[in-house]
Every structure is written in C-alpha cells, then in structure tokens.
N, C-alpha and C positions, 0 to 999 in steps of 0.2 A: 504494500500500500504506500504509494508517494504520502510525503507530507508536508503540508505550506511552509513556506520559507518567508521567515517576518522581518521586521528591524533589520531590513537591507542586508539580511543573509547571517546576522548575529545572532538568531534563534531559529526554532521549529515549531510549531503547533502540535503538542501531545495532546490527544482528549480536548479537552478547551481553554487550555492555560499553555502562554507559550514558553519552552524551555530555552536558554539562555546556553549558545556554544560553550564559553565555560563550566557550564553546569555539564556539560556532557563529557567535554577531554579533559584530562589531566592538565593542571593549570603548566605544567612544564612543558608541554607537548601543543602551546598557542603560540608560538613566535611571540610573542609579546604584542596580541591583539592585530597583527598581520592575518592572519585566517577569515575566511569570510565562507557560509556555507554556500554551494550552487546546486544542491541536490541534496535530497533525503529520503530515504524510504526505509519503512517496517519491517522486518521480516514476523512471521506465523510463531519461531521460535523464539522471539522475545529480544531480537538483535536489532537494530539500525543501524544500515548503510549510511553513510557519509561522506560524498563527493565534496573537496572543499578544494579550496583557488590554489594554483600550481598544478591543477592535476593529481593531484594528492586524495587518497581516499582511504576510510578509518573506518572500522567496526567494531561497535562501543554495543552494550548491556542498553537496554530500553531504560530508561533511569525508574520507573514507575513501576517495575519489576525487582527494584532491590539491587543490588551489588553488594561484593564482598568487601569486608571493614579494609582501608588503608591506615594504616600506623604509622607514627614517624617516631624514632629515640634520639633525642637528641642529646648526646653524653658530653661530661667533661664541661660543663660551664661553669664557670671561673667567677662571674659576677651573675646573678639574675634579679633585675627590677618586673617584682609581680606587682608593684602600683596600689598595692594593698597596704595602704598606709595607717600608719598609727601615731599616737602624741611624739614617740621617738624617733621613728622610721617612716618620714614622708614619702619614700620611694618604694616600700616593704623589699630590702636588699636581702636576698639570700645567695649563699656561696656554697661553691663545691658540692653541687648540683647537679642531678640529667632531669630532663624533659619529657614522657609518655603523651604525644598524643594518637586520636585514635575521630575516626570520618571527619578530620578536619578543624575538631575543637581541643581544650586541653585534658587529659584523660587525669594526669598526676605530676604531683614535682617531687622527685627521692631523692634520699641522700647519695653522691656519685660512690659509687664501688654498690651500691643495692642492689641485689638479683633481681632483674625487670626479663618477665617473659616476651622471648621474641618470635617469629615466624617468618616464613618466607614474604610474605608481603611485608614486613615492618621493613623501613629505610630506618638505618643507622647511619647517623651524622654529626659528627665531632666539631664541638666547639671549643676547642681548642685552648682551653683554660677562658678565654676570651669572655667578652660583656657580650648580654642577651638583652635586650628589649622587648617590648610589644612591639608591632610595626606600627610606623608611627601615623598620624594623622592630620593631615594639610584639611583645615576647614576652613580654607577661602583661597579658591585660585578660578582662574580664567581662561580655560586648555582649550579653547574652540576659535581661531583667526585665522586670517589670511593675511600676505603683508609683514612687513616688520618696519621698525624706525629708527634705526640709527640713525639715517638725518638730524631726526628730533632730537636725539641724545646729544649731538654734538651741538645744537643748539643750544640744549640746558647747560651741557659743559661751558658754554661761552656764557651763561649769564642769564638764561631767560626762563623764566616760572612757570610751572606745569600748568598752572591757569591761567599764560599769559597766552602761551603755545595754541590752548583749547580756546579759547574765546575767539581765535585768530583764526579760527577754522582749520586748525590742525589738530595735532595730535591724535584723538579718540578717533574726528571722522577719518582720518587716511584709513583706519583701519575696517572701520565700517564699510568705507567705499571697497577694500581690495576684499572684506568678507561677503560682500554682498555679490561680488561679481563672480568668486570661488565657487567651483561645485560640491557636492553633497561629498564624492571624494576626497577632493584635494582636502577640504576639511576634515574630514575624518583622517586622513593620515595626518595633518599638523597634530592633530588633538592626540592620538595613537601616540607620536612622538613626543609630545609635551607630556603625557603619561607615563611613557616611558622612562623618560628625565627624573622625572618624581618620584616612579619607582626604585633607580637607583641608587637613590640617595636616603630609598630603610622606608619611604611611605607605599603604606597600604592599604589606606581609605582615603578618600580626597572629597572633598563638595568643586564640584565644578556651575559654573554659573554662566549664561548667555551673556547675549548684553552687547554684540557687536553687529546684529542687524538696523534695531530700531524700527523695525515693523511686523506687524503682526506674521505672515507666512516663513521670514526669514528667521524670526526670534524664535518659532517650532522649530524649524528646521535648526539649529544650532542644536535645543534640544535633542533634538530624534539622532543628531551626529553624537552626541554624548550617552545615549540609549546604546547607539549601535559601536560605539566604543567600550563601553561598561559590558555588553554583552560578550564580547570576546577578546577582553584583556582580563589579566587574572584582577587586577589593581580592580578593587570597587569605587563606581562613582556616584555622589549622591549628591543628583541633580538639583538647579536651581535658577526660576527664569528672573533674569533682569533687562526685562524689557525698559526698566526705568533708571537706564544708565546715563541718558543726555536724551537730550532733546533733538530729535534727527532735522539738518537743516531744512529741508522741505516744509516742516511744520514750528519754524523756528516761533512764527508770528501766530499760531496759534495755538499755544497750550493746551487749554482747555482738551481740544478734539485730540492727542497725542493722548495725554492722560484719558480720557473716555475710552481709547482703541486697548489701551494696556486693561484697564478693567473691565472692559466689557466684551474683550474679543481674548487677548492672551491669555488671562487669568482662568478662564471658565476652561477654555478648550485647553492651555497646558494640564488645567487639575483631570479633567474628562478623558486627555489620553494617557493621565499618567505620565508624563513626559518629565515633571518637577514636584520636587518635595516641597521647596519651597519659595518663596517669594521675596525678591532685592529689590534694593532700590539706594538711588545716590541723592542723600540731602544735603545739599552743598550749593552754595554760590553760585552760580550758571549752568546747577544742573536742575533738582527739583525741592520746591519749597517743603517745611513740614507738611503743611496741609495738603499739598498734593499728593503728596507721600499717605498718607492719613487715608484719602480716597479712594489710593489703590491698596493698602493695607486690608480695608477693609472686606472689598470685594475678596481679597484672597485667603482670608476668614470664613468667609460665606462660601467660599469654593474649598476648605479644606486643608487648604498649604499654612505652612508654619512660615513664619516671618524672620528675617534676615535684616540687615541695614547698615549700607555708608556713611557713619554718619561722622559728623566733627571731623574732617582730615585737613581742613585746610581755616574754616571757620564754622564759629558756634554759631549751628541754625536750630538748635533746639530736637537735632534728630535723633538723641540719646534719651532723652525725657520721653519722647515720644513711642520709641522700642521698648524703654521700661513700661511705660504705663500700657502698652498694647500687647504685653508679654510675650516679646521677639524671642526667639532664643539667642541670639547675638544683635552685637551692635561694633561695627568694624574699624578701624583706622585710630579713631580716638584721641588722634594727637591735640585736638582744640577742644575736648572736650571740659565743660563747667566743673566746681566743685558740686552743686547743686545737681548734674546729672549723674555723677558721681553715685552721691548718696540715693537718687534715686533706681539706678541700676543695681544697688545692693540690695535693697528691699524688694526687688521683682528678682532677681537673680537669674535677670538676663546677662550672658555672656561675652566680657569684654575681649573680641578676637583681634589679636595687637597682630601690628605687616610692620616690622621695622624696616625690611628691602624698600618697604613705597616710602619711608619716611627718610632712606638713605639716600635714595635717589632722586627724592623731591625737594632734600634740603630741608627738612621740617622740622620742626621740635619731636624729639622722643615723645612717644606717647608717655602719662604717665602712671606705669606701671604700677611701681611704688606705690601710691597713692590707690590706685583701682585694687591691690593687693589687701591694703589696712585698711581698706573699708569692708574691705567681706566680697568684694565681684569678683566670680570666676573668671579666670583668666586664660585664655589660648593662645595660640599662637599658629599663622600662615604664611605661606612664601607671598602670597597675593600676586603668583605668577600670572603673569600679562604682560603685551607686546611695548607699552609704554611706561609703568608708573615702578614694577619690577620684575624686573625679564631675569628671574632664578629660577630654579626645582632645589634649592638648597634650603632643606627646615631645618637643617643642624647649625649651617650658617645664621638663620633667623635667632635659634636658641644661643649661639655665642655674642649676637649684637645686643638679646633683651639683657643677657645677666652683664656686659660691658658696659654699656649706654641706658640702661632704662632701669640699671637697681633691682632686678632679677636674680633667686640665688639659682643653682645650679638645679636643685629638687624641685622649683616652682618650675622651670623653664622643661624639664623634662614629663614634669605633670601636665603642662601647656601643649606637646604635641601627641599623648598618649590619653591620657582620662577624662582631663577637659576638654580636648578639641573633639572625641567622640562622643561626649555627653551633650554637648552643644549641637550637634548635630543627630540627636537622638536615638543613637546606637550605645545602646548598654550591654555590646557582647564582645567588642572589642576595645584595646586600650588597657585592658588587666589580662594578665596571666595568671588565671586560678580557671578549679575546675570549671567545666563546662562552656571556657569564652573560646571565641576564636580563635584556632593555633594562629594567629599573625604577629611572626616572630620576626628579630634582625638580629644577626652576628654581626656585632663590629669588632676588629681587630683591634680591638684596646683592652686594659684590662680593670678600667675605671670609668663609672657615668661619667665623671667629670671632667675628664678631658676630652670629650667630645665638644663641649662650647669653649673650651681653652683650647684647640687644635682647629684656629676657626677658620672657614675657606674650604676645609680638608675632608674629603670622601671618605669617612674610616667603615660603613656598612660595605661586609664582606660576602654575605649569604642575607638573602631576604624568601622565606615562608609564610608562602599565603594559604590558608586552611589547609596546614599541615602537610604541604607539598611547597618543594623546594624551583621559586619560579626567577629567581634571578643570583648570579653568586658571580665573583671574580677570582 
C-alpha cells in the first residue's frame, strides 16, 4: 500500500497522524536533515519501504507495530550536571559516573565500575573521564533566510546604528527582499544549515521563529520550511510565527491593515495548521507599539499559541510590562529594560531570554542580568542567530559573554541554556538528566563546567546524543 508523503517529503501518513522521517530512521542515519522522503509504501508484514533523495532506499519496522528497545551506556564520565539542583549544588554535579539509557530517555545514573547489563543492541560509549551535559537549549534564534549582510556589518563597523541602518530601509528589508524571492528549497537548506551550526556547538532543542517575509503566505511558508526541517533533522525545533517583526515597506503608511493581516489571517491559520507554538512580536521604536503588540497578543490567545516578545532592546516601550501582565512565557533582548518591568516580570514569572551576540554586535548596554537574577526572573539565555543583529550558532560563546559582561556566575549561565531555556519554552523533558527525561546528552572535552564560559570562542562539544542515539561527534 503506497502512502502520502506530507511536509515536503519530511513525513508519511500512518493511519491518520503523520509520522515524522526522524521518527522512522535512526537519528544517525539522516545526514543531518539532508534526506527528504520521494516514496513510501507498507508492506502486509509490518515493514515500510523507503525511497529517499540520492536514490537511496531503507527498510525500517512500521513504527505503530512496536520495535525493539535501543540502549545507549555511556561509561567513564568524569563530571555529570543532572540540573537537579539543591540549596548547595545548583548544577546537581555528580562524578565518576556511567549513563543507562534505554528508547531514547534516561533509564539510570551508576556509580562507574557498577555491573550494568548489556546486549547486543546497547551502544557502548566512552566518555572519557570528560564533562556530560544535557544538550543544550537555544530558545531564540532565526534559522529560516535568504541573503546575508556583510555590507551592513561593515557599515556598523564604520559607525552606524542598527536603527539607523533599518529606518534607512536596510538592514531587516534586504533580507526580507532576498527571502521573499528564495524558494521553498533554497530555504530549507539555509535553515538545515543554520541547524546544523547549532547543533555542533552541544544544542538540541532550538525555538526557531519567522519573521523575514512580512506577509501572510510567505510568513507560512517560512513556517512549513521549519516543519519540514524539524521533520528530518535529529535537532528538535519549536516553532514560532513572527509575523510582527517590522512593518513591511508596502504597508509602511498603513499600520492598522499590516496588524489586522497578522491577527486575522496568520495567527488563526499558523495555530489551525499547527505550523507554531507560538506567537512574536518586536516592540520597539520603528517596529511595533505596545498596543499593537496587545492586539495581536490577543488574537493569539484566542487561537491557542503561547506568547513570546522583543521587547526593550534598544528603548523602553513598555513591552516587558506588557509580556508580564499577559503571561508571555519570555520577554527577549532586555537591554532597556525599567526597574518597574523588572519587578513586574518576577511576579508573573515570565522569562527573561538575555542575546548578549545582539547586544555585542549592536553596541548596547549589557542587558541586566544581575538585576533580573535578584529579583527572582528566570533567566535564559540565546544565540539570537540571524543574518543581521547576530550571525552565531555559538551558546557557549553566549554563556562566556553573560558571566564576563552581565554579572553571570558560571551555575546560572549553564542553568540558562539547559532548564530555563526549556522551561520557557514548555518542555519539561529535556534540560535534566534524571530518570525518564530525554537522553539529550553532550560530551565536551573538558573536565570542568566551568571552563567552558572561561575557554570563550572555543568548540569544546565533542559527541552530541539526541534520544539516546549518537547524531553528531568529532
């Protein structure tokens, strides 16, 4: 029996729910989201055939029929942060360690030298006295463009401000224009790539966000690119439309109808195809006031998505108040942020997601940390990957600029890309290593958390495990 081929070949139609290529192959065995399906079909014996691009063809277990348990032991770890924190141990550090996991979650953590039973299907993998993490978590980046800007960059290097650039009809649009002209392809391989980037660097959950169309068909579409990358890259992504990133020049002179098109046409049909979790928006000086912000909020409330927000990165328009009292689960940038939003985002315990790269590159006051830390707001931390404001996949690099520049100790900043950046993004299965959460592990080649934000710049993720299958190492 053939069977439909959805998400531009990044799943299949089992029954009435569609499966997801990496749900089907071994996350080792997807090139790294290169794979795309062009044929499928059932067999009577509980098998599916699999034609996929290159000519290449795989015969995989019906998933809806059960397979046998996969195990992973990962022995010999030297340092392991399970994030299980307590009054003395904000990281929950244990040493001289192995790892049991078992279908992709964590089964056990023993002491190393403990007789752990193995089989032929368990992968044994050595970590080498070395530091283990959870894999980490980028909860604000921008993997979907066409285009790039060095031009622009060499303009800010000579002196000109990120909102001098954009008011001047650069910056954001260049990018808009060359995404808008890209195809469904070409995008999907930059995004593929910019995922890839991220992955190498120990992340294994990401929020990816639109935001470089500016009109309703292309804003899905960037979505549905993000669908159909998430589909078959091991790296999970958890979508988000920002339709309300600028105001697209065609509709400069009229607001109003720009904001009516986001709530009344993107919001309903992103939540209706499932395409976003949640809902962005940039309240900022020449992009959108609170109260426009407020208008599309709400419509994305009544359709379902959780709320997100740019707010304060350049000046205080009041969009941190506003995330608090509408209960965002983040509120982003934060460098301009009041002391009065401050204390309001503690009290909602909405999530402050600090981008020191966009702060690095934009010239900006440090956001401040410190301050958002001793009031009680949870605290995260992103690369805020994008073709303009910072063009990283580096969150280690991020973790070494908050505890330099922004008053960060080493335990907060590693809390920032592991428990808080996926609590803020409403995944309570990864970010801790205890039973039953997500095997999503990294070996770095070090033998201390801490010199990972002290060795700053520097790639130390040597092996990266995503649900307990080994999908990227050097």
């Amino acid at each position: 029996m053939k069977l439909a081929l959805v998400h531009h070949g990044s799943a299949i139609v089992l029954g009435e729910e569609p499966w997801r290529l990496k749900d089907l192959l071994p996350a080792d065995q997807l090139g790294l989201g290169r794979l795309h399906l062009e044929a499928a079909e059932a067999t009577d014996d509980g098998w599916l055939q699999l034609a996929l691009s290159g000519g290449q063809r795989q015969r995989v277990r019906d998933p809806r029929r059960g397979a046998p348990p996969v195990r992973l032991l990962l022995r010999n770890v030297g340092q392991l942060l399970t994030m299980e924190r307590t009054a003395d141990d904000p990281l929950g550090v244990r040493h001289d360690v192995q790892l049991l996991c078992k279908d992709g979650v964590i089964e056990r953590v023993l002491p190393q030298g403990e007789d752990c039973e193995i089989d032929e299907r368990t992968t044994v993998l050595d970590a080498g006295g070395n530091l283990v993490s959870p894999g980490l978590v980028d909860p604000h980046t921008h993997p979907v463009f066409a285009g790039e800007r060095s031009l622009e960059f060499g303009l800010k290097a000579a002196g000109a401000s990120y909102l001098e650039i954009h008011k001047a009809g650069g910056g954001l649009f260049k990018t808009v224009e060359a995404t808008r002209a890209a195809s469904f392809e070409q995008l999907q391989e930059r995004c593929r790539h910019n995922v890839g980037r991220l992955l190498s660097f120990g992340v294994t959950t990401l929020e990816g966000k639109s935001g470089y169309a500016l009109e309703a068909q292309g804003e899905l579409r960037m979505l549905e690119v993000l669908r159909a990358v998430d589909g078959c890259h091991p790296l999970d992504i958890v979508p988000t439309l920002l339709g309300a990133h600028a105001l697209p020049k065609e509709l400069s002179e009229r607001r109003d109808e720009y904001v009516a098109q986001i709530a009344e046409v993107m919001v309903p049909e992103a939540a209706s195809q499932g395409l976003a979790r949640y809902c962005d928006a940039y309240c900022e000086d020449g992009a959108f006031t609170a109260a426009e912000v407020e208008t599309i909020f709400r419509a994305a409330q009544a359709a379902g998505l959780g709320l997100r927000l740019h707010a304060e990165q350049f000046t205080h328009q009041g969009g941190a108040e506003l995330a608090a009292r509408m209960g965002a689960a983040s509120a982003d940038h934060l460098e301009a942020v009041s002391d009065a939003a401050i204390e309001a985002m503690a009290a909602s315990k909405t999530t402050a997601v600090l981008l020191p790269g966009a702060a690095l590159t934009c010239r900006a006051p440090w956001p401040p940390a410190k301050a958002l830390v001793e009031a009680g707001v949870p605290l995260a931390l992103g690369t805020d990957l994008n073709p303009g404001s910072s063009m990283t996949a580096n969150l280690p690099l991020q973790m070494s600029l908050a505890c330099m520049q922004m008053g960060v100790s080493c335990e907060q900043a590693w809390q920032a890309v592991t428990v808080e950046a996926a609590r803020c993004l409403g995944l309570d299965d990864r970010g801790v290593i205890s039973e039953g959460k997500l095997a999503d592990l990294v070996i770095f080649d070090v033998d201390d958390y801490r010199t990972i934000p002290y060795h700053y710049g520097e790639n130390h993720a040597r092996v990266v495990v995503k649900r307990g299958r080994v999908v990227w190492g050097r």
